[in-house]
MARGU-957227 format. One line per 5 residues: their letters; for each residue x, y, z of N, C-alpha, C. Coordinates in steps of 0.1 Angstrom, whole numbers. Layout:
BEGIN
a	X:Y:Z:X:Y:Z:X:Y:Z  ... $
END
This chain:
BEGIN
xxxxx	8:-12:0:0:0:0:9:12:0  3:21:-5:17:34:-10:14:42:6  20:52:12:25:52:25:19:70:24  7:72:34:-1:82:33:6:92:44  17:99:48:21:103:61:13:114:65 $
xxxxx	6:111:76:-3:119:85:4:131:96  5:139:92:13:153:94:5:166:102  -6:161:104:-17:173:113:-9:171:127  -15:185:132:-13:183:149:-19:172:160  -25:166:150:-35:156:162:-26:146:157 $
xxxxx	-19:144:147:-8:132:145:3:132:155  4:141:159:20:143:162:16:139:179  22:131:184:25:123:196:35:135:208  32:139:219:41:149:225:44:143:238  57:138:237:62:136:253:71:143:255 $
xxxxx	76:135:268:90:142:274:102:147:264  107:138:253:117:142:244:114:153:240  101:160:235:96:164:225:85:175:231  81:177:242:76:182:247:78:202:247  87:202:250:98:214:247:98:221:234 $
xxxxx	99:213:224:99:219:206:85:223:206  78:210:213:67:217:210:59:228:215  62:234:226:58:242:231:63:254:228  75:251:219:84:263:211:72:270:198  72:257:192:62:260:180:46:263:181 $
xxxxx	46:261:194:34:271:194:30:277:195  41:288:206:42:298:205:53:306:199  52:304:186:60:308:174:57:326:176  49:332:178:50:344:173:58:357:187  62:343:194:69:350:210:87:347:203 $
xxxxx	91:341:189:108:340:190:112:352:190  124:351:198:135:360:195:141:365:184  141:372:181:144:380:165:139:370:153  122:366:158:110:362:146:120:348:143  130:340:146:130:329:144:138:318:150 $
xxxxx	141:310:150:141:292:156:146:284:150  157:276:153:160:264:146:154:253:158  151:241:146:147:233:152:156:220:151  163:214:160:175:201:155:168:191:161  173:182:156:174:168:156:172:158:148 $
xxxxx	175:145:155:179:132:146:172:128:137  173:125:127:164:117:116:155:111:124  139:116:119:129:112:112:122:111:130  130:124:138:129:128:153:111:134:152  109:141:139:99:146:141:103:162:135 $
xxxxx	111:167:127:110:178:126:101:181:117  104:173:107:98:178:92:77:175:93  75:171:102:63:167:112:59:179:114  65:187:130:64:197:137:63:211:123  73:211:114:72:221:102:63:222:97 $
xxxxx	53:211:93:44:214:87:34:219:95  31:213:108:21:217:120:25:234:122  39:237:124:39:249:120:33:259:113  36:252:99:35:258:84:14:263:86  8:245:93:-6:252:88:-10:263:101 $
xxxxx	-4:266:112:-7:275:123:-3:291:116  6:288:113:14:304:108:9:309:96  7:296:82:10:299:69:19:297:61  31:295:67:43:292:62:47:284:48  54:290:40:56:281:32:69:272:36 $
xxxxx	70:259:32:80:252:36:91:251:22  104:249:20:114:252:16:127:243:19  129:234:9:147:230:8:154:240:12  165:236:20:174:250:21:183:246:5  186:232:1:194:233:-10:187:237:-22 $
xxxxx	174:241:-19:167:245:-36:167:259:-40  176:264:-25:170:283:-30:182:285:-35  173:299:-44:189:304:-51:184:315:-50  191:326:-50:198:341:-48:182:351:-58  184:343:-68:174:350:-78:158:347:-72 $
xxxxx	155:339:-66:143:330:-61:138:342:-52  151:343:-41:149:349:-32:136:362:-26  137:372:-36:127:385:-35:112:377:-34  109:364:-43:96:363:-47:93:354:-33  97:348:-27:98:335:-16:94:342:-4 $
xxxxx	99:359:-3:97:361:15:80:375:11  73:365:12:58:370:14:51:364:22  57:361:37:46:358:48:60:352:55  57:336:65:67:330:74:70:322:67  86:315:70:93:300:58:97:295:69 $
xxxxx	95:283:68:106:270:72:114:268:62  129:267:66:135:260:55:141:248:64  137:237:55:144:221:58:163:219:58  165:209:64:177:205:59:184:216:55  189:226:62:197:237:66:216:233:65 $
xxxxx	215:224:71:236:220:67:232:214:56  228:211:46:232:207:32:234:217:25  233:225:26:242:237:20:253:242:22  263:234:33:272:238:40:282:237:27  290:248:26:303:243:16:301:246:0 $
xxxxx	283:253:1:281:254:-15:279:272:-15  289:277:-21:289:292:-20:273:302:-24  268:294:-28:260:300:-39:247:296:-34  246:286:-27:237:282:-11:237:286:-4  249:294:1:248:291:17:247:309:14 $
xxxxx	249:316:2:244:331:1:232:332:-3  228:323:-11:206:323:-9:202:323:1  210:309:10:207:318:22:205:325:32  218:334:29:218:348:40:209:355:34  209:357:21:201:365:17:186:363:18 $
xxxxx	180:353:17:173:349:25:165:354:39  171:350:47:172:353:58:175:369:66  185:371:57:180:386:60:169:397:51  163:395:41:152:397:35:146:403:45  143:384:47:130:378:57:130:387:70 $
xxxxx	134:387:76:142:393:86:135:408:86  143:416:78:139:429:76:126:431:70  121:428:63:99:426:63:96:421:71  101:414:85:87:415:95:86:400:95  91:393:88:85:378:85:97:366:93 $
xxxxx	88:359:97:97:347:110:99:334:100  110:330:106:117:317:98:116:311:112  115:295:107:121:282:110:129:272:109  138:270:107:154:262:102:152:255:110  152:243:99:157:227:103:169:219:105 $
xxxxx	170:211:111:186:207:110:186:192:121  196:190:117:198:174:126:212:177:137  212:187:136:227:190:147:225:205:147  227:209:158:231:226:162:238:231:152  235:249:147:246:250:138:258:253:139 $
xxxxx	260:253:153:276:253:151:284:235:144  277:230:143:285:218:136:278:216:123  274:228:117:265:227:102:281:228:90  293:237:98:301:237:88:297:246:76  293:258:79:289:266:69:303:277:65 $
xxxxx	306:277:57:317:283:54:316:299:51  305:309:49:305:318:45:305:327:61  313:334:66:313:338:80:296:346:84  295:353:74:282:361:79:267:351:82  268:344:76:259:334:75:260:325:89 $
xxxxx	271:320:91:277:312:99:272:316:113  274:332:113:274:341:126:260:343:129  249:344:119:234:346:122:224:332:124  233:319:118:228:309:126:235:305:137  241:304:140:251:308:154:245:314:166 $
xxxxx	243:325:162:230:335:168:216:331:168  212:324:165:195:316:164:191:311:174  182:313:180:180:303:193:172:292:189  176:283:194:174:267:188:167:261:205  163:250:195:155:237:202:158:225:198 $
xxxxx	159:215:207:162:203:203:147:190:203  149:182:198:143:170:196:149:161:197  150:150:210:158:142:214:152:132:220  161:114:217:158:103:211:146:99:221  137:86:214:124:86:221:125:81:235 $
xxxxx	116:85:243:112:71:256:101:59:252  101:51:261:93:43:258:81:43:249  73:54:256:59:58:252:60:66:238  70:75:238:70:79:224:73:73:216  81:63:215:87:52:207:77:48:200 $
xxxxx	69:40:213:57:33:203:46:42:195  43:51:202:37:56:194:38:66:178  54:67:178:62:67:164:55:53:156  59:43:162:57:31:151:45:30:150  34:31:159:23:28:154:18:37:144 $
xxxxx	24:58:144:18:60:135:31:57:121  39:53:123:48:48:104:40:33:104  33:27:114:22:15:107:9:23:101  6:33:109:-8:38:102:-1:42:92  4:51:92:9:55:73:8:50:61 $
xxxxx	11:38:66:15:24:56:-3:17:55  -13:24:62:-21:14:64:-22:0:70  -17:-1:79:-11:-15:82:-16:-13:100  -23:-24:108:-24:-24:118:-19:-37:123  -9:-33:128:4:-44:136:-3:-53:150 $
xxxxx	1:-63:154:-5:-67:165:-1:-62:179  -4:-55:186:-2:-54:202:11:-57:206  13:-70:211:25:-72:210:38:-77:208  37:-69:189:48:-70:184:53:-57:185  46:-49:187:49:-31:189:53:-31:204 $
xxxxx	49:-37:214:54:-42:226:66:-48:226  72:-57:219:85:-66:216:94:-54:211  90:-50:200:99:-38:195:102:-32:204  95:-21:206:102:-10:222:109:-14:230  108:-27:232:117:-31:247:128:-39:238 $
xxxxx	128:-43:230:141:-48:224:149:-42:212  141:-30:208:148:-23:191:163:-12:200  168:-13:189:180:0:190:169:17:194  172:19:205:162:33:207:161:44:200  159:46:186:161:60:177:147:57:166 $
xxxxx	150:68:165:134:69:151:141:65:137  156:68:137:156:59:124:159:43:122  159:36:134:158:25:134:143:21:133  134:31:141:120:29:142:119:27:125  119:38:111:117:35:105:123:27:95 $
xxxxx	133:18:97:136:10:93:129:-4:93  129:-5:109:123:-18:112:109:-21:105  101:-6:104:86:-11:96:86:-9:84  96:-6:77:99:-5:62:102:-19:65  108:-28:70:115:-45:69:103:-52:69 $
xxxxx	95:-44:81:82:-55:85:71:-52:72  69:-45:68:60:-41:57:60:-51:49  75:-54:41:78:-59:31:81:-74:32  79:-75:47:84:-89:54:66:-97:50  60:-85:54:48:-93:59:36:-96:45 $
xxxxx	45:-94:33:36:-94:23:36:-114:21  49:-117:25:49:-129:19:43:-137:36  35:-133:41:24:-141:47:17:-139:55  5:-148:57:-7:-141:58:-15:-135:70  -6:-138:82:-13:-135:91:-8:-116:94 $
xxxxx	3:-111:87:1:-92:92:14:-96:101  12:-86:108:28:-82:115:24:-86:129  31:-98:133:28:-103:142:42:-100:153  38:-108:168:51:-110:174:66:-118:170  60:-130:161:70:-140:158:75:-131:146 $
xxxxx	69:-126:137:75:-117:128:82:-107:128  80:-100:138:85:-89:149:103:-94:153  100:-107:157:114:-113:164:122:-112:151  116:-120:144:121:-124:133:132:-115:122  121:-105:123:130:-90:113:135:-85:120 $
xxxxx	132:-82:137:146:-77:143:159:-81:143  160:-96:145:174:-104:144:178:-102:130  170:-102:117:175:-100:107:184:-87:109  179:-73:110:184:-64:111:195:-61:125  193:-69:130:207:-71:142:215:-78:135 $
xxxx	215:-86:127:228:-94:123:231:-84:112  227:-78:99:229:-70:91:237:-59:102  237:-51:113:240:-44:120:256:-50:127  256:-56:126:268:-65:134:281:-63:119 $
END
């Protein structure tokens, strides 16, 4: 089944890891000089929280590696998130769309959101001015799940998929998976694909089963 990802605010699961960003993005229109980065790990929940953003504010959402210099004037007409913010790191002509960018934005009145999987002091941006105003950004993290959030990560990358897993094999997982969201979405990308070739759905025995596969693959 092709994989529907459910991105509203009633999607998005808020605990302790996560608790914090979100209380950041809600009250979006209290940041400090109109913007915010938001870090962390793959598939932590940012690009999630951005869109929840995007529909509270208006925002349009934005590659940091797709803007370019010329783009720039037509882009800052309301609030932007831009995604994946250090992939631009090291590309001259990037990483000045996005100062320019950003200071546009900045000066009309309009609030940004910057994505990223690490603080930007370890983004490696080579243009100093640039360097210096995300540097200067006050940031929020998203960090790795607890119990409760865990599972309820995989149950919604099982709803996505349309897929309702059994009790407890989503129970097995959390107490025995590697603790991160990109292993979360690995493991039901395995089970998905695992579970076509038989009939009963994603069980506990199948659960063991693709975890040891992906533990030995891991080793």
């Amino acid at each position: 089944m092709p994989v529907r990802q459910a991105l509203g605010r009633g999607d998005f699961y808020v605990a302790e890891a996560n608790s914090v960003a979100v209380s950041q993005i809600e009250c979006w229109r209290d940041w400090p000089g109109r913007k915010l980065v938001l870090a962390g790990p793959e598939g932590s929940g940012k690009t999630h929280l951005a869109h929840v953003w995007a529909s509270e504010s208006g925002a349009r959402i934005l590659e940091a590696a797709s803007l370019t210099v010329e783009d720039v004037p037509h882009l800052v007409s309301g609030p932007l998130c831009i995604e994946d913010v250090p992939a631009v790191a090291g590309d001259d002509r990037a990483e000045r769309a996005l100062l320019h960018l950003h200071n546009l934005a900045l000066a009309e009145g309009q609030t940004l959101l910057l994505t990223a999987d690490r603080p930007p002091s370890n983004w490696g941006l080579a243009l100093p001015d640039l360097a210096s105003r995300m540097n200067g950004t006050p940031m929020v993290s998203l960090s790795e799940p607890d119990d409760l959030l865990l599972g309820a990560v995989l149950l919604k990358m099982f709803a996505d998929r349309q897929i309702v897993p059994a009790p407890d094999a989503v129970t097995y997982l959390v107490r025995h998976m590697h603790r991160s969201f990109a292993m979360a979405g690995q493991i039901v990308d395995a089970l998905d694909e695992a579970a076509l070739a038989q009939p009963k759905g994603i069980n506990r025995p199948l659960a063991i089963k693709v975890l040891q596969q992906l533990d030995t693959l891991g080793d």
